[in-house]
Each structure stands twice: as C-alpha cells, then as structure tokens.
C-alpha positions as CSV (number, residue, x, y, z in Angstrom):
1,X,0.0,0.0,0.0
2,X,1.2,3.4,-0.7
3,X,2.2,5.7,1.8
4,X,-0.9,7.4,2.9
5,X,1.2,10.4,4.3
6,X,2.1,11.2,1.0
7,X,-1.6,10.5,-1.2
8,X,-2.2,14.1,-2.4
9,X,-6.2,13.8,-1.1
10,X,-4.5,14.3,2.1
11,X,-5.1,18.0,2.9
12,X,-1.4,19.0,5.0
13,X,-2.4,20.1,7.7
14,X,-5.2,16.7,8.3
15,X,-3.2,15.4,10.8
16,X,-2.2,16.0,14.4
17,X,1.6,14.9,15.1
18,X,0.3,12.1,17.1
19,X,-1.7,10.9,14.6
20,X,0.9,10.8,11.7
21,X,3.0,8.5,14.0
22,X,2.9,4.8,13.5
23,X,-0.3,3.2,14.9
24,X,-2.9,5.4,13.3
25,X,-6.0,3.3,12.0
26,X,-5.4,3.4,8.0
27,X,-8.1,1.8,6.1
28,X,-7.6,-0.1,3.2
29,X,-7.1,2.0,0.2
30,X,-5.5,4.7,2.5
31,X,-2.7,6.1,0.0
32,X,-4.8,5.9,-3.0
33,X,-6.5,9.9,-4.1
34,X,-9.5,7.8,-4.7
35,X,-9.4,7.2,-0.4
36,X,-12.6,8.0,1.3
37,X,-10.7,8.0,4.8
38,X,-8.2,10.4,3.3
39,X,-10.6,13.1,2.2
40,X,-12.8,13.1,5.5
41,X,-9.7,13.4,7.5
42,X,-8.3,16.7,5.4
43,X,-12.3,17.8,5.7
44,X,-12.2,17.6,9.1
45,X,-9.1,16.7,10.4
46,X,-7.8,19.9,9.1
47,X,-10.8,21.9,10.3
48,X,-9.1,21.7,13.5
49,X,-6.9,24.0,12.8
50,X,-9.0,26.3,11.4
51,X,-9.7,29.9,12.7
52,X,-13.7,29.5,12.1
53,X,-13.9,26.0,13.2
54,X,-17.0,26.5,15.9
55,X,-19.0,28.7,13.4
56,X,-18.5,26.7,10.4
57,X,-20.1,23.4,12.1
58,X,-22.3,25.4,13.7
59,X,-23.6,26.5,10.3
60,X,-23.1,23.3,8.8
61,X,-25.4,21.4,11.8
62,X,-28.3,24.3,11.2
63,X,-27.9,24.2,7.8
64,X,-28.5,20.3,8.0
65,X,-30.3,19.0,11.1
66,X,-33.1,20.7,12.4
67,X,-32.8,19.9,15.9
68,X,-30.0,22.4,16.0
69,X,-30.9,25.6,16.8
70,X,-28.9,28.9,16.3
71,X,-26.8,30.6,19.6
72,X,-25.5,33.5,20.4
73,X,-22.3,32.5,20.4
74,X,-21.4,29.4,18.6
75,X,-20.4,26.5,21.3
76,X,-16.9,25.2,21.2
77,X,-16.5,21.9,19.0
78,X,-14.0,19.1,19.5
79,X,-13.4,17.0,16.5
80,X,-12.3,13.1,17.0
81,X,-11.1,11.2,13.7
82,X,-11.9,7.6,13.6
83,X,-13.4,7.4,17.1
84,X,-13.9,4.1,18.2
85,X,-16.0,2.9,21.6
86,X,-16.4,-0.8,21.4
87,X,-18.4,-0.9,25.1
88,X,-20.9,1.7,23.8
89,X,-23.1,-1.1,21.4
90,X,-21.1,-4.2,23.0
91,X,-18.5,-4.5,20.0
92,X,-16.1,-6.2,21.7
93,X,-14.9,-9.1,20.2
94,X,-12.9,-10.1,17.1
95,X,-15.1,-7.9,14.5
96,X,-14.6,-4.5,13.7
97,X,-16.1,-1.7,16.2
98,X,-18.2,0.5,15.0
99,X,-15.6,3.3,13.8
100,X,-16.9,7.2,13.2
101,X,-14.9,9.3,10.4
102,X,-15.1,12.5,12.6
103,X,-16.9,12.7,16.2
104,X,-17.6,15.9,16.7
105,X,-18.3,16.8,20.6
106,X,-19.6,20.5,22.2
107,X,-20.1,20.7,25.9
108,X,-24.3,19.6,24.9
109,X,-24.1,18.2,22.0
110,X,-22.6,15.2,20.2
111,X,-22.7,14.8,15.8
112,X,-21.5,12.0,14.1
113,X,-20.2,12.2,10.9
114,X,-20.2,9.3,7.9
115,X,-18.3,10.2,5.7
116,X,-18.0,8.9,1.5
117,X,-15.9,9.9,-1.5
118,X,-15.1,7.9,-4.9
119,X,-14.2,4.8,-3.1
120,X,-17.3,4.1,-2.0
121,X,-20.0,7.3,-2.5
122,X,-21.2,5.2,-5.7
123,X,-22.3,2.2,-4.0
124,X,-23.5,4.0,-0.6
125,X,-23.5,2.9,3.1
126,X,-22.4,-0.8,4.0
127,X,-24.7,-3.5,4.5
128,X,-24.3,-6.3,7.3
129,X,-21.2,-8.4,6.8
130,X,-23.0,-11.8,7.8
131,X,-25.2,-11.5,4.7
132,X,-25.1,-14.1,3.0
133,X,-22.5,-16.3,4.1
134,X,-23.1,-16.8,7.7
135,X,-27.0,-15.5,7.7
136,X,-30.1,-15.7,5.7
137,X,-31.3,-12.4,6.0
138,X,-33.8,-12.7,7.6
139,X,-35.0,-11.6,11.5
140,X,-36.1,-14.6,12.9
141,X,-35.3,-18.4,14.0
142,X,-33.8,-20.3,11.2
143,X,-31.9,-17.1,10.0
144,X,-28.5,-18.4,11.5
145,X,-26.8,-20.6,8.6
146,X,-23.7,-20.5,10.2
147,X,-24.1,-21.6,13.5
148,X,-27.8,-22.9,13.1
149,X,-28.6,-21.4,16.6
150,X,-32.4,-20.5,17.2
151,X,-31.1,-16.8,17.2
152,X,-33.5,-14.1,15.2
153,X,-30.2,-12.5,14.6
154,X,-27.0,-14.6,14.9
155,X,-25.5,-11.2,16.4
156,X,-27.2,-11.1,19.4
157,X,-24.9,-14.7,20.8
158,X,-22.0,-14.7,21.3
159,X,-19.2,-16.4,19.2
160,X,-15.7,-17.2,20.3
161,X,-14.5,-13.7,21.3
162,X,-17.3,-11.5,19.7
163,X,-19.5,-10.5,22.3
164,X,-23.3,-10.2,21.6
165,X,-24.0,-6.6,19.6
166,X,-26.6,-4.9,21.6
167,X,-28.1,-3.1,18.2
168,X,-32.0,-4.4,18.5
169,X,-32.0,-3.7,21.6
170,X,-31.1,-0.6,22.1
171,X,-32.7,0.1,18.5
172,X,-36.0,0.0,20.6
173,X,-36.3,3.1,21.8
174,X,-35.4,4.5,18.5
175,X,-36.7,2.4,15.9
176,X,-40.3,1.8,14.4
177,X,-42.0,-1.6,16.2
178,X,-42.4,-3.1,13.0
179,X,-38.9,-3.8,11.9
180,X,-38.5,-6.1,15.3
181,X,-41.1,-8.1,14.2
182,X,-40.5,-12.5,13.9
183,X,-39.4,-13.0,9.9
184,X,-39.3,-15.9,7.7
185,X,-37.0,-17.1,5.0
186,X,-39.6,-14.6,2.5
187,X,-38.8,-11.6,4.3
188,X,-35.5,-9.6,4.5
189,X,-33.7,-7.8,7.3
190,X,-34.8,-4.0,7.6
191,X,-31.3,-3.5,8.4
192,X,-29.6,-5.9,6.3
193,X,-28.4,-3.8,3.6
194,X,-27.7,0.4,4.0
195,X,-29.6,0.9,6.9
196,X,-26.7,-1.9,9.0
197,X,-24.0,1.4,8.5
198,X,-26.7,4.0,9.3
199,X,-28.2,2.3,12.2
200,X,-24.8,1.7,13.9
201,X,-23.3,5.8,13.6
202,X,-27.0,6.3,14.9
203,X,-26.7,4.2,17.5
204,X,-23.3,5.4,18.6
205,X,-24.5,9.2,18.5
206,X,-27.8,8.4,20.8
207,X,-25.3,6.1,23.2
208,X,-22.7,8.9,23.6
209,X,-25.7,11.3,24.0
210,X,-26.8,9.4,26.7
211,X,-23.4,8.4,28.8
212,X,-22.4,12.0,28.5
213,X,-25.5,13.6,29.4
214,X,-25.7,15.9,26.3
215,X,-29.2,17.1,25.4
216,X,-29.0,17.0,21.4
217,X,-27.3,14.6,19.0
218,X,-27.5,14.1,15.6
219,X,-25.9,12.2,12.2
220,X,-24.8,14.1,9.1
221,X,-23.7,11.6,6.0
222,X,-21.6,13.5,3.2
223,X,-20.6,12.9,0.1
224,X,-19.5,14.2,-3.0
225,X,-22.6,15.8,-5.4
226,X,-21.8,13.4,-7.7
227,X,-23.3,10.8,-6.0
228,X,-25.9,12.5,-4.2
229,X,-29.1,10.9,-5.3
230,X,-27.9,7.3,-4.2
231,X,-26.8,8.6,-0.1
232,X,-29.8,10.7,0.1
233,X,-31.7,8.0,-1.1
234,X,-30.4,5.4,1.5
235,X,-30.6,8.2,4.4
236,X,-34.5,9.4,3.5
237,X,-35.1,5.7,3.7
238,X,-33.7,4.5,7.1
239,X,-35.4,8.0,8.1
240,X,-38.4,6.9,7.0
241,X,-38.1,2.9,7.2
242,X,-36.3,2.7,10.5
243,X,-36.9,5.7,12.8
244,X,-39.8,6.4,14.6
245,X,-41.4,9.9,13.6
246,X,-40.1,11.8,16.4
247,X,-36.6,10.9,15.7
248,X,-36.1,11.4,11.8
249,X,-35.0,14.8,11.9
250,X,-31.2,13.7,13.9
251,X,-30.0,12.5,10.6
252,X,-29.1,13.9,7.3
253,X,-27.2,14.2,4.1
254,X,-25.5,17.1,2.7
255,X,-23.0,17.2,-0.3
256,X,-19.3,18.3,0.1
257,X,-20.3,21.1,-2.3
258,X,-22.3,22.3,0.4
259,X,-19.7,21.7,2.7
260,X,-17.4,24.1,0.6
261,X,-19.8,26.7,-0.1
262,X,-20.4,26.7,4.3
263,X,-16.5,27.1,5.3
264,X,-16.2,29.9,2.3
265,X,-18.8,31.7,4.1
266,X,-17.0,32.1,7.0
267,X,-14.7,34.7,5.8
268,X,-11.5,33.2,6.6
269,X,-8.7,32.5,5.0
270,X,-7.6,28.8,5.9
271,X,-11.5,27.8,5.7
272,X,-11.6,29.4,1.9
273,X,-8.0,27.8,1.2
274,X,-9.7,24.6,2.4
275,X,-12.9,24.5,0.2
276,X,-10.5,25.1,-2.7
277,X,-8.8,22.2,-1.6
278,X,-11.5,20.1,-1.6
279,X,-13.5,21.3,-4.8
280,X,-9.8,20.8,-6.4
281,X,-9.8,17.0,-5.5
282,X,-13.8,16.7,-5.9
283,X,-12.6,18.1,-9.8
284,X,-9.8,15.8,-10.2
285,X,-11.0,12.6,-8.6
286,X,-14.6,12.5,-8.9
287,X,-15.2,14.8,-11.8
288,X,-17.9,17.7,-11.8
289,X,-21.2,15.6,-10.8
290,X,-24.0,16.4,-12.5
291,X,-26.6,15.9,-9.9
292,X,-28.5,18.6,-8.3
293,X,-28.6,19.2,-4.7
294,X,-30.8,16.5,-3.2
295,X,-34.6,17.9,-2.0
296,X,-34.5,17.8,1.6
297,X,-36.6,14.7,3.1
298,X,-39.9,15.0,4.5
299,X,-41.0,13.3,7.4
C-alpha cells in the first residue's frame, strides 16, 4: 500500500503529530487519491486548525439537522477522527467496532459524521457483513446458517471472542415496532443492507448522548454531489423505514459542495483555502457531478 502520508487527497495540515505516528488506523485504500478516509480526515481533520472551526459546524449542523438551533455565540467543537468505543453497542470481540470518520463533541451536543468519496459514494452505506454467508437475512429463527442457533439475529450470541451486539435492543427506543417483528425465510432484514452502517453511527450518537448527558445529538452523512441521489436515497429511507417519527429529523445528508460553499462563508482564509482544496480534489477525482442538490426529506 502506498504511503498514505504522501496521497495528495490528504489536505497538509489533516493530521495531528500524534496521529501521523505509527499506529494510526489506516483503512484499506488509505494512500490511493480515490481514499474515502483520506478526504474526510483533510475535511475535518484539518478543520481543527481552522480559525472559524466552531462557526462553520455550527452553520453546517443548522444548515443540515433541524434539531439544532442557532446561539449567540457558537459553542466550542471538539473533532475526534476515527473514534472508536467498542463498550458503547457491545463490540467487543474479534469484529470490527463500529468506527466514526469525525466525532464531533460541544459541551451539549454530540454529531456523528459518515463520511463517503469515490471509493465508496457510488455504492452507498455498508450492509451487514453476515449476509449471505453466515446469515439468511432474515430476523427470525432459522436465519443463523452458520451456526444454526435459534437466534432471530446470529449477532445477538455470542461467538468465540465477539460479544453479543446490543443493536435491537437498544434500536427500541429508537426504531419503528415493525422492523422487530419474527421473519421468515420470504422476508428480509430491515437493516440488512444500508440501513446496518446508518443504524450503527446512529446508535453510537444516541449512546454517547446518553453516557455523556448531552441534550441534542444528531448524524450528518456527506458525500461528493456526484453521487448524491444514491446517499440521500439510503438516508431518506432508514429516516423513513427505521426511525420512529419523532426521531427522523437527527440524521441527514449534505453534499461536500455544500460543505465548501459553508467554510467559504466564513470569511477566513484557511477555511476558503480549504474548500478550494476540496473542490480541487472533488474536480480531479470525482469529476464535476452532475446531480442537483438532493430535496430535503420529508417526514
């Protein structure tokens, strides 16, 4: 794998000193320009270092959730890249944690951010890895192929190391009644396929929330413009599939273009030097999308 230090999607400033030392969490794909990991991190990573920081998330939260409202004076913002906490949805275990491309923290307030760019944008938010090989895909008895256990879902046992994932039931007080509902071998998953990625940052926002005693969360997905109509589409749908009404407006999409447009209206000079950065690698790696900004989605 190439060097991800040197992939030119990586803005220069992405990364703390600490996190350019040896142990950082590269993903695969990590020195290629194509890297979704690498373009989060110099979107956020490097708006650390940036002189509007607090005002242009603040904008960039009202401009995309409604459940955050306007202050005075904009709160102060901590951003964490790939944040892990395995205990929070009992990850623990031999499988991947559920891993955030940019926590962002205020002293009330917790926003998760998922992040895509030409790596994966096209093909949208990860499904459920046990699909197909080690589970139907179904909810219900029967569904466990692998281990034929009478599990509705085979990751609610545990197996070897992996401890059980608490998603359904802490999905309870979130989630519409329906989707926990016994299935058969017709039926399919309501979080087998995009919704599995979704559900998880969702979960991990409303779990933080809670531990931390912070009054608001939310989850903003982003992605290039290019492939707007297919993220929109899967985050209108666990919106409107998954959540219960009450809930739908904590998560969103919003385009990088957006993104751009918000840190330019800051009038600042690093966060202007770091749209052009992004709409240059947008340009060169992506191309110019043709899509228009997706309609916001209705309850």
């Amino acid at each position: 794998m190439a060097d991800p230090l040197d992939n030119p999607t990586l803005h220069p400033r992405a990364l703390t000193e600490r996190e350019r030392a040896p142990g950082f969490k590269w993903h695969s794909y990590a020195g290629s320009p194509r890297s979704s990991q690498a373009f989060c991190l110099s979107a956020f990573g490097t708006l650390r270092s940036v002189s509007a920081r607090d005002r242009v998330l603040e904008a960039l939260f009202r401009h995309a959730l409604p459940g955050f409202p306007p202050r005075r004076r904009p709160r102060r913002w901590s951003i964490l890249p790939e944040a892990e906490s395995p205990e929070l949805l009992s990850e623990l275990g031999a499988q991947q944690a559920t891993s955030i491309d940019a926590l962002c923290l205020s002293s009330d307030e917790v926003v998760c951010i998922e992040s895509k760019f030409a790596t994966d944008a096209e093909h949208g938010f990860g499904g459920c890895s046990q699909f197909p090989k080690a589970c139907a895909g179904f909810r219900g008895p029967g569904s466990d192929i692998a281990k034929q256990t009478d599990a509705w879902c085979r990751l609610e046992n545990w197996e070897g190391h992996r401890s059980p994932r608490a998603y359904w039931s802490l999905g309870k007080r979130w989630f519409r009644p329906e989707i926990f509902n016994r299935q058969t071998a017709s039926d399919v998953c309501a979080l087998r396929g995009a919704n599995y990625q979704l559900m998880r940052n969702f979960l991990f926002a409303a779990s933080i929330a809670e531990r931390d005693k912070k009054s608001r969360f939310g989850v903003l997905a982003i992605g290039p413009r290019k492939y707007a109509s297919v993220l929109a589409e899967q985050v209108a749908a666990f919106r409107r599939d998954i959540l219960l009404p009450d809930f739908r407006d904590l998560i969103a999409f919003v385009d990088y273009e957006e993104y751009a447009d918000i840190l330019d209206a800051a009038n600042a000079t690093d966060a202007a030097e770091l749209a052009e950065f992004l709409r240059e690698r947008i340009r060169h790696v992506v191309g110019r999308g043709d899509a228009k900004r997706p309609a916001p989605a209705s309850n």
